[in-house]
TORTORLO-503934 format. One record per residue (C-alpha): residue number from 1; residue in three letters; z, y, x. Coordinates in steps of 0.05 Angstrom, whole numbers, plus 5000, padded with zeros to 4 digits. Layout:
residues N
{num->NUM	residu->ALA	up->Z	north->Y	east->X}
...
end
This chain:
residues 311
{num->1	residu->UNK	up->7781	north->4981	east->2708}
{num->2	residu->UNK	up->7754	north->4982	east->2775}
{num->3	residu->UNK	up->7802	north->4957	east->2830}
{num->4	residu->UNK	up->7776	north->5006	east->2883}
{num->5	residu->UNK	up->7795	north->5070	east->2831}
{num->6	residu->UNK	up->7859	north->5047	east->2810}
{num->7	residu->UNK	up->7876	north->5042	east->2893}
{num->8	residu->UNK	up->7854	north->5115	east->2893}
{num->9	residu->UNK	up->7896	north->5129	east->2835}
{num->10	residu->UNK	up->7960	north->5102	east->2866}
{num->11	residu->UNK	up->7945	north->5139	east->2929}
{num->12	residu->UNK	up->7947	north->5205	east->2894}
{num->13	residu->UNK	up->8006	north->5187	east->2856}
{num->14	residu->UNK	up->8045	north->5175	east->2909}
{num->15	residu->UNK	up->8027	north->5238	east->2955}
{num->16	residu->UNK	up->8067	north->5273	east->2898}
{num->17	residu->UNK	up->8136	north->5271	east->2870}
{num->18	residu->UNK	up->8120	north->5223	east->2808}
{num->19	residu->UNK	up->8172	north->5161	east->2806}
{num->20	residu->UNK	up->8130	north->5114	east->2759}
{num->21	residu->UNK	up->8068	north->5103	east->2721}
{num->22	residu->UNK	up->8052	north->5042	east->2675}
{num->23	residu->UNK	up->7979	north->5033	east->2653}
{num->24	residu->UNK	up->7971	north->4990	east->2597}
{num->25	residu->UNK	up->7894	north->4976	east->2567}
{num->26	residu->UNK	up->7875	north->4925	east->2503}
{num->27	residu->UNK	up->7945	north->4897	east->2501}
{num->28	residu->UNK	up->7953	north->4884	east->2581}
{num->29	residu->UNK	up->7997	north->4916	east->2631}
{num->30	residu->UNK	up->7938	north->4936	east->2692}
{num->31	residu->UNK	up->7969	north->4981	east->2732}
{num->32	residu->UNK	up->8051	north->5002	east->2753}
{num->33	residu->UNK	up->8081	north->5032	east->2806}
{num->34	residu->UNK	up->8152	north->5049	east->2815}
{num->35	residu->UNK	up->8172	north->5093	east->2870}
{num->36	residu->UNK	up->8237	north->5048	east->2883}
{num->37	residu->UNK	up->8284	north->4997	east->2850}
{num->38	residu->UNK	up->8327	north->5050	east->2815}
{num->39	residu->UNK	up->8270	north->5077	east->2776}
{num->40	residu->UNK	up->8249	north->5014	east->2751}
{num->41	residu->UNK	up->8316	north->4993	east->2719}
{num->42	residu->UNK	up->8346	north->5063	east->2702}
{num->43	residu->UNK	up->8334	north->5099	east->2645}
{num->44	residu->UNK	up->8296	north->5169	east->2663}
{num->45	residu->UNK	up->8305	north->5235	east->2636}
{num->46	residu->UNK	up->8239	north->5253	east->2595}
{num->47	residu->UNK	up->8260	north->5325	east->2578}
{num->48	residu->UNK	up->8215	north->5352	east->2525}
{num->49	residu->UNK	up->8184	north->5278	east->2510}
{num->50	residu->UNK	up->8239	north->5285	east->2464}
{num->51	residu->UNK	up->8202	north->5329	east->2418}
{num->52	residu->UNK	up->8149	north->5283	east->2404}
{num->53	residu->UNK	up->8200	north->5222	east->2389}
{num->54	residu->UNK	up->8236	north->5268	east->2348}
{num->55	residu->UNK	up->8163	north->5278	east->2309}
{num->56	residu->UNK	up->8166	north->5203	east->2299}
{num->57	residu->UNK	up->8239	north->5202	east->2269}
{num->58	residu->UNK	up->8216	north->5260	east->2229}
{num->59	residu->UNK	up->8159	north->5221	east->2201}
{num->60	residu->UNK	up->8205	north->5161	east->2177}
{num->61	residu->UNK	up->8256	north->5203	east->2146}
{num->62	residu->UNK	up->8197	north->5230	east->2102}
{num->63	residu->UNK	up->8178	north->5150	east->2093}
{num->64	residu->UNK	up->8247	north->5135	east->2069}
{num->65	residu->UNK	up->8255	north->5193	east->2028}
{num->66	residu->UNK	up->8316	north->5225	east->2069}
{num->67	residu->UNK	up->8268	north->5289	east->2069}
{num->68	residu->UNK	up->8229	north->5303	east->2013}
{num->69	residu->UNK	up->8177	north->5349	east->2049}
{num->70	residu->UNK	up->8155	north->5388	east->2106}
{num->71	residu->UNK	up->8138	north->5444	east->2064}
{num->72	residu->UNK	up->8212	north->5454	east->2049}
{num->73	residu->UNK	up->8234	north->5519	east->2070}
{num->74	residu->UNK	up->8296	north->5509	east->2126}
{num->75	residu->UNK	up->8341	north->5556	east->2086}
{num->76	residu->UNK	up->8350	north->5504	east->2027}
{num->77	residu->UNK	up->8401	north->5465	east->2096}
{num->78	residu->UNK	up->8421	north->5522	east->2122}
{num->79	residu->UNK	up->8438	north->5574	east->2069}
{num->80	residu->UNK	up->8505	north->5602	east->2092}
{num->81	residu->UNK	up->8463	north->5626	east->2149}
{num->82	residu->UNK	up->8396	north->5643	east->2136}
{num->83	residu->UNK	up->8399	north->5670	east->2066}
{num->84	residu->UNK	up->8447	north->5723	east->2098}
{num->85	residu->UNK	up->8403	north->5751	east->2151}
{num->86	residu->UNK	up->8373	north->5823	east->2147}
{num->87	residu->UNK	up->8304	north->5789	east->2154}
{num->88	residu->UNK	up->8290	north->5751	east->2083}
{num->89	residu->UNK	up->8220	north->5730	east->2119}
{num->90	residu->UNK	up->8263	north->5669	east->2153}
{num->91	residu->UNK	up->8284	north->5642	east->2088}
{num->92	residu->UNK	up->8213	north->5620	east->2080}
{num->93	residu->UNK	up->8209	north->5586	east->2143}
{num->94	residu->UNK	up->8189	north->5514	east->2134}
{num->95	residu->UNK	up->8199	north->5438	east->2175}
{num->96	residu->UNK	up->8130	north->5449	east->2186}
{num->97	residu->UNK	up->8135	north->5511	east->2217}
{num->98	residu->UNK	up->8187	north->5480	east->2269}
{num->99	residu->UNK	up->8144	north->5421	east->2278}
{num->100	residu->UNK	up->8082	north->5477	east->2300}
{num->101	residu->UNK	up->8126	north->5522	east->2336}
{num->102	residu->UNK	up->8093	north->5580	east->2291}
{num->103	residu->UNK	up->8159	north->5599	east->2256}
{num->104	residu->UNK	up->8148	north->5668	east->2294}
{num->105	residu->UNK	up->8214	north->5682	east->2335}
{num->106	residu->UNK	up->8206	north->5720	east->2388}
{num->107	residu->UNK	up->8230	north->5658	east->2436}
{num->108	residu->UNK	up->8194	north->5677	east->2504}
{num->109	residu->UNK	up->8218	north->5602	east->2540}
{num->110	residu->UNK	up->8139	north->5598	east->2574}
{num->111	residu->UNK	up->8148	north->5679	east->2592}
{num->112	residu->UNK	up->8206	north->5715	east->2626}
{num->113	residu->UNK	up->8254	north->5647	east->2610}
{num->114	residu->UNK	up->8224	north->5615	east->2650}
{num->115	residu->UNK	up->8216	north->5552	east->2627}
{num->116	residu->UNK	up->8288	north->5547	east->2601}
{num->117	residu->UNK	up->8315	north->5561	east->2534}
{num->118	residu->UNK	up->8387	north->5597	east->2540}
{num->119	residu->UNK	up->8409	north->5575	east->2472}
{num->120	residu->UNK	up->8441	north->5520	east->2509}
{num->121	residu->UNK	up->8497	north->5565	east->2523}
{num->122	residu->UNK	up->8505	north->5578	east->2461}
{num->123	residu->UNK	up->8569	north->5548	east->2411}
{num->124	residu->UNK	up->8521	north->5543	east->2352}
{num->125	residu->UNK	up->8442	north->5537	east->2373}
{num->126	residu->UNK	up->8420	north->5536	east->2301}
{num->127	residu->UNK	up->8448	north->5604	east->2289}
{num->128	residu->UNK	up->8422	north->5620	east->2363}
{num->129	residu->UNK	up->8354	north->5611	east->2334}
{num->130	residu->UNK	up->8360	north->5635	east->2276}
{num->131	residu->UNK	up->8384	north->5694	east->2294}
{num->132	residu->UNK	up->8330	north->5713	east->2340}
{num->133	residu->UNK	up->8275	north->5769	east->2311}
{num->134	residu->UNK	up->8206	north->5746	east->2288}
{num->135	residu->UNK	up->8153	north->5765	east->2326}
{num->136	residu->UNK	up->8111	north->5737	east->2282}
{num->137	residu->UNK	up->8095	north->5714	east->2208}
{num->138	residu->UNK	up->8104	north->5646	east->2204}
{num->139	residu->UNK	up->8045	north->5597	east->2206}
{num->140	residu->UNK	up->8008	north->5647	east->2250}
{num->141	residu->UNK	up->8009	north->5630	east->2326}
{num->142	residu->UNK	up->8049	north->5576	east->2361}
{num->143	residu->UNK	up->8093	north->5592	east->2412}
{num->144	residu->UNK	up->8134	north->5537	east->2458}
{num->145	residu->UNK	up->8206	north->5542	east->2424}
{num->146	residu->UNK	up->8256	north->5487	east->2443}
{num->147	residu->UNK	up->8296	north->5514	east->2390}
{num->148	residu->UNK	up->8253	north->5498	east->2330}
{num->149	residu->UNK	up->8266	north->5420	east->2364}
{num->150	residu->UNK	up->8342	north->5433	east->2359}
{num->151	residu->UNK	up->8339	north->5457	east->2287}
{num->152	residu->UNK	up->8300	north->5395	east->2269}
{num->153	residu->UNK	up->8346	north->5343	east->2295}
{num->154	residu->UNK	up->8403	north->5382	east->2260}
{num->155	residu->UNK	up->8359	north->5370	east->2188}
{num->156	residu->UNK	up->8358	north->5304	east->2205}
{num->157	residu->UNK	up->8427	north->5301	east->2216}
{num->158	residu->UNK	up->8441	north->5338	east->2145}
{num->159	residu->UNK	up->8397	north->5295	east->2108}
{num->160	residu->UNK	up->8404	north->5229	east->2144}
{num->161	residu->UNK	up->8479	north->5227	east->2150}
{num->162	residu->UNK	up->8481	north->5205	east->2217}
{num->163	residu->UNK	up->8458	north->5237	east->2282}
{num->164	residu->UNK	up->8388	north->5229	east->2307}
{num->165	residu->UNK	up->8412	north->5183	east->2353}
{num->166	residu->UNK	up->8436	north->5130	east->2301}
{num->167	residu->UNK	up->8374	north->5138	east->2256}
{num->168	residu->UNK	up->8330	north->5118	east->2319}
{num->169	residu->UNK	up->8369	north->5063	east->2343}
{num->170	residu->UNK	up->8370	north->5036	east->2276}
{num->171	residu->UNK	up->8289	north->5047	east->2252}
{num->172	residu->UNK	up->8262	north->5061	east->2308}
{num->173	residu->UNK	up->8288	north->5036	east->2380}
{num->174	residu->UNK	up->8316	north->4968	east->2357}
{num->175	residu->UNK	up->8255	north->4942	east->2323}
{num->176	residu->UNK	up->8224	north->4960	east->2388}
{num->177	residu->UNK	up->8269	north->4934	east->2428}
{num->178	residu->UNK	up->8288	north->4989	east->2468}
{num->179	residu->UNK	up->8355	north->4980	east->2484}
{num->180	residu->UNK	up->8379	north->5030	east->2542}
{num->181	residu->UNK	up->8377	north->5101	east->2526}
{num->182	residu->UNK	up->8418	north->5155	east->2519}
{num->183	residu->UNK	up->8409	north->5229	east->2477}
{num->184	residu->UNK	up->8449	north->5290	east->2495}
{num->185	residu->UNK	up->8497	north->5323	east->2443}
{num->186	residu->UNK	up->8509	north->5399	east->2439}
{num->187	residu->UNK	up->8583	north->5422	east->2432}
{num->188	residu->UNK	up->8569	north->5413	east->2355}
{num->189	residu->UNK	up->8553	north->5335	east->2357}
{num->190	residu->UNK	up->8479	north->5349	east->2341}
{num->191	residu->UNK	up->8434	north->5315	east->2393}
{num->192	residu->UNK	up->8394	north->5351	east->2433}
{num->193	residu->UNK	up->8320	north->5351	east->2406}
{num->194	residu->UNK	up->8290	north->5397	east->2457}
{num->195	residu->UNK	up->8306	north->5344	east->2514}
{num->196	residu->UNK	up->8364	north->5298	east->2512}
{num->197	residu->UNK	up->8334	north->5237	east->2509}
{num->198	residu->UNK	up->8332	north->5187	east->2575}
{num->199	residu->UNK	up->8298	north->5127	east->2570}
{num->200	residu->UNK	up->8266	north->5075	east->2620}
{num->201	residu->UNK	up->8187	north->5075	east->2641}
{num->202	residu->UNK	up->8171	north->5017	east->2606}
{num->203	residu->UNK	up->8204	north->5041	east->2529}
{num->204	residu->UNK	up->8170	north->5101	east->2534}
{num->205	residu->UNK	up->8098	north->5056	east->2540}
{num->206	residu->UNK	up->8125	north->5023	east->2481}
{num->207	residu->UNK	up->8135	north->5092	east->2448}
{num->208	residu->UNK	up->8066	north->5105	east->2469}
{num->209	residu->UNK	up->8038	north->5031	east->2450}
{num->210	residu->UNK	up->8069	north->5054	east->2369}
{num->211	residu->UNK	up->8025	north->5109	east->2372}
{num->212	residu->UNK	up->7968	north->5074	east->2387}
{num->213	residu->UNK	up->7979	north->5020	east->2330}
{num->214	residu->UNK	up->7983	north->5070	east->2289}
{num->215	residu->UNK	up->8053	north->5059	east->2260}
{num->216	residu->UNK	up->8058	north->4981	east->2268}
{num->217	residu->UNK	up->8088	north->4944	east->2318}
{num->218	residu->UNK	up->8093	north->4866	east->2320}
{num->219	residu->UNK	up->8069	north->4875	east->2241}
{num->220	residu->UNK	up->8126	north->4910	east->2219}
{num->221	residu->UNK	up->8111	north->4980	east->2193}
{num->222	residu->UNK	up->8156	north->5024	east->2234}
{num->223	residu->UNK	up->8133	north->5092	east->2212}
{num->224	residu->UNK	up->8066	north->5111	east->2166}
{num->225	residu->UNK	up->7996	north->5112	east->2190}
{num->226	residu->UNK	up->7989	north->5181	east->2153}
{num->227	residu->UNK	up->8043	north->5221	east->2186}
{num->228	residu->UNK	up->8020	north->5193	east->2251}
{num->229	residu->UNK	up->7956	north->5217	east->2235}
{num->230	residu->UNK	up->7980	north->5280	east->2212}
{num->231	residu->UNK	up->8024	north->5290	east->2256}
{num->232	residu->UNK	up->7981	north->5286	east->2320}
{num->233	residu->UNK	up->7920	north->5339	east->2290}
{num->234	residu->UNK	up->7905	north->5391	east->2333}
{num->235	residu->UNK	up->7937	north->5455	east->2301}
{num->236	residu->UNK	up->7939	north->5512	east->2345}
{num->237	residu->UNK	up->7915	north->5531	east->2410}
{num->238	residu->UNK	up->7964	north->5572	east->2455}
{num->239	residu->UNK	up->7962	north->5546	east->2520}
{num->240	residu->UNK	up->7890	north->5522	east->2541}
{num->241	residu->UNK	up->7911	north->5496	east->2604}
{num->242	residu->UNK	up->7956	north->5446	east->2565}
{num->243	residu->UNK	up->7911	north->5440	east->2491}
{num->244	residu->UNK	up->7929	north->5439	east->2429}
{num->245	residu->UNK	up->7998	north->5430	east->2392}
{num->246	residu->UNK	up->8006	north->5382	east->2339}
{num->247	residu->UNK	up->8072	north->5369	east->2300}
{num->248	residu->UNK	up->8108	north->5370	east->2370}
{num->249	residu->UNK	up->8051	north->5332	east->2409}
{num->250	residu->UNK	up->7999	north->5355	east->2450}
{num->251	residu->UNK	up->7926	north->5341	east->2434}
{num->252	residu->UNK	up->7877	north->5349	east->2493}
{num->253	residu->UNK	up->7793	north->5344	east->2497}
{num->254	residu->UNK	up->7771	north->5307	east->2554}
{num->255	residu->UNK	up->7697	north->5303	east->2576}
{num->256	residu->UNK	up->7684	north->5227	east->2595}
{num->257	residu->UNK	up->7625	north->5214	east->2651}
{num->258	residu->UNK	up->7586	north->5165	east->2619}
{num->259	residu->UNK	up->7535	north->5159	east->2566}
{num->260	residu->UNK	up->7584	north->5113	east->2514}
{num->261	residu->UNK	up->7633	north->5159	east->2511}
{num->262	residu->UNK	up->7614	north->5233	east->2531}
{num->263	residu->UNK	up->7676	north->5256	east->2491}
{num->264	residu->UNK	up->7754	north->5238	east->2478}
{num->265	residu->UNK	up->7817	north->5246	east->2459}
{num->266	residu->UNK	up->7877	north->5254	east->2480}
{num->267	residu->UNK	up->7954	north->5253	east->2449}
{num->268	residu->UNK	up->8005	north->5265	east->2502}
{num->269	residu->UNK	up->8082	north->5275	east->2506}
{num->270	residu->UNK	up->8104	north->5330	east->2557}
{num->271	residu->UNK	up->8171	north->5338	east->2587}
{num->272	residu->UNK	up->8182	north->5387	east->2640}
{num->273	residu->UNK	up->8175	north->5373	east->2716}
{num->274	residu->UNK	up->8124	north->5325	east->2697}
{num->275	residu->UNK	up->8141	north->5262	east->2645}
{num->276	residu->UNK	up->8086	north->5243	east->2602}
{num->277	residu->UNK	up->8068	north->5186	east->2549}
{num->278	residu->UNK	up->7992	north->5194	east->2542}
{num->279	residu->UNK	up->7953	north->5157	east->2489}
{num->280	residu->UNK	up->7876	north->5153	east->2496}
{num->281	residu->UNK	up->7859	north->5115	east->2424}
{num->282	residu->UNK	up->7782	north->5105	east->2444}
{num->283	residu->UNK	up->7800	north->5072	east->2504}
{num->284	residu->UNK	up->7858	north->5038	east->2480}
{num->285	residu->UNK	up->7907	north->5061	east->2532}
{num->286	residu->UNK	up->7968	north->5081	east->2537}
{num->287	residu->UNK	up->8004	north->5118	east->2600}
{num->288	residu->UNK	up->8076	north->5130	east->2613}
{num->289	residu->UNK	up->8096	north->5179	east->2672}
{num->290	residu->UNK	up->8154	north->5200	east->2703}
{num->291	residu->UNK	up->8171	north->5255	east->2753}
{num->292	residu->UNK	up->8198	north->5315	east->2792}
{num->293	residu->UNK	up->8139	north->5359	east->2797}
{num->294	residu->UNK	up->8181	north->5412	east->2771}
{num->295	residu->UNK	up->8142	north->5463	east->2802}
{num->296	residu->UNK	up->8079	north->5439	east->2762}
{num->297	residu->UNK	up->8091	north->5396	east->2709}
{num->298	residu->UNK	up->8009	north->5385	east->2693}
{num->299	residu->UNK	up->8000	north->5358	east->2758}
{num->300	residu->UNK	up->7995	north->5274	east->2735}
{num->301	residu->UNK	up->7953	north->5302	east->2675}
{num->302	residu->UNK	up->7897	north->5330	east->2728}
{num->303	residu->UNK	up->7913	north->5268	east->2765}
{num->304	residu->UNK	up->7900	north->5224	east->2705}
{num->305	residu->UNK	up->7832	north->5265	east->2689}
{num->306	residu->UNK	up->7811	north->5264	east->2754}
{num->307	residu->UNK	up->7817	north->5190	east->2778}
{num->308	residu->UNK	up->7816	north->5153	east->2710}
{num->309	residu->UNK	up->7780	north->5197	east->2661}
{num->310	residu->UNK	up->7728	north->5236	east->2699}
{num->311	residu->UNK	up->7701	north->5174	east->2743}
end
């Protein structure tokens, strides 16, 4: 990449609040910036990045067989709870539904929330969720819902037999070497799959740097080509301004200046006030972000667009 744009680049980085940004193209590390020392060696929070690792440990659960399908309806882990709700549509509520965000509750986090979800206050967020109406039929619009997250990493709890945290260190953050992180619990020992996670800069490239490979990593199969594929479709369009939702990952069009490539793809990881893990598969790159933009979190993606896509 040109010298002189990546100079641009960092100088628009670094007239806003993001803390670090690693570039890496065709296997090579071309571009980092940390905003100091701490944010280089500490682990970050990624907020909702979470989701999308969660999509991953989803995917290998399916791969080992700890979860026979994501057309399984939720009630068949849940049945004290769900089969004795006034609303029998929720007992047909599936993984896949939480993995779209189209299970239908009325769950207004991107309306008069505000960006938060207050099921955190809650003593059990499963029943939180599950008791909230439907606003919808499932399968038929996606709408941003932390709480489908949280239900998720309670399934893979259930099936697993150990908390999410466990099953990634074991298949997924030791064989990539990520060492340092840390995922929030709720008051019920279930970790936090809305946005507990913390991790450093450089893991969450690696995260990114999976994706990319489509599943391998040093040529060990960490999770299947298929649900990766799968998994990062474009499935519903709620938010323009964002893109499309996947199976909790973003897929974005971008329109590339030059003849070659006059159209692309993008699969992106989105955490709140501005944390991203961006993979670009015709270009081969991968980006990982971190910041405080918490007053608009899209900010590094126009950035991105603007100095490294649209050039």
């Amino acid at each position: 990449m040109n010298p002189n744009i990546l100079n641009e680049f960092e100088r628009a980085i670094k007239k806003v609040k993001i803390k670090s940004c690693l570039i890496m193209s065709e296997d090579r590390l071309f571009f980092q910036y940390y905003k100091n020392r701490k944010v280089e060696m500490n682990p970050q929070k990624i907020n909702s990045c979470t989701k999308s690792i969660l999509s991953i440990l989803i995917g290998i659960a399916l791969d080992k067989g700890y979860i026979k399908s994501i057309s399984e309806p939720v009630s068949s882990f849940f049945p004290e709870l769900i089969n004795k709700l006034a609303d029998t549509r929720k007992q047909y509520i599936t993984i896949e539904d939480l993995l779209t965000m189209s299970a239908g509750f009325d769950w207004p986090e991107f309306g008069e929330w505000n960006f938060f979800a207050p099921m955190v206050f809650s003593s059990d967020i499963v029943k939180y969720v599950f008791e909230r109406d439907l606003q919808d039929s499932r399968g038929v619009k996606m709408n941003y819902n932390s709480g489908c997250s949280h239900v998720l990493t309670a399934i893979l709890q259930k099936t697993t037999g150990m908390k999410a945290i466990e099953f990634a260190n074991i298949h997924l953050f030791k064989p990539l070497e990520i060492t340092n992180t840390n995922w929030f619990e709720d008051n019920k020992g279930i970790n936090r799959g809305a946005d507990g996670l913390t991790m450093s800069t450089v893991d969450m490239l690696k995260i990114g740097t999976l994706i990319l490979q489509e599943g391998n990593w040093k040529n060990s199969r960490i999770v299947s080509s298929a649900w990766l594929k799968k998994s990062t479709q474009p499935y519903y369009l709620t938010y323009e301004s964002t893109g499309y939702y996947a199976y909790h990952w973003w897929v974005r069009n971008l329109n590339m200046k030059t003849e070659e490539i006059n159209r692309t793809e993008m699969i992106f990881a989105l955490g709140f006030g501005g944390q991203y893990i961006c993979i670009i598969p015709r270009l081969k790159m991968v980006i990982a972000i971190t910041s405080e933009i918490y007053e608009d979190s899209l900010k590094p993606l126009r950035i991105i667009e603007e100095f490294l896509i649209n050039v």
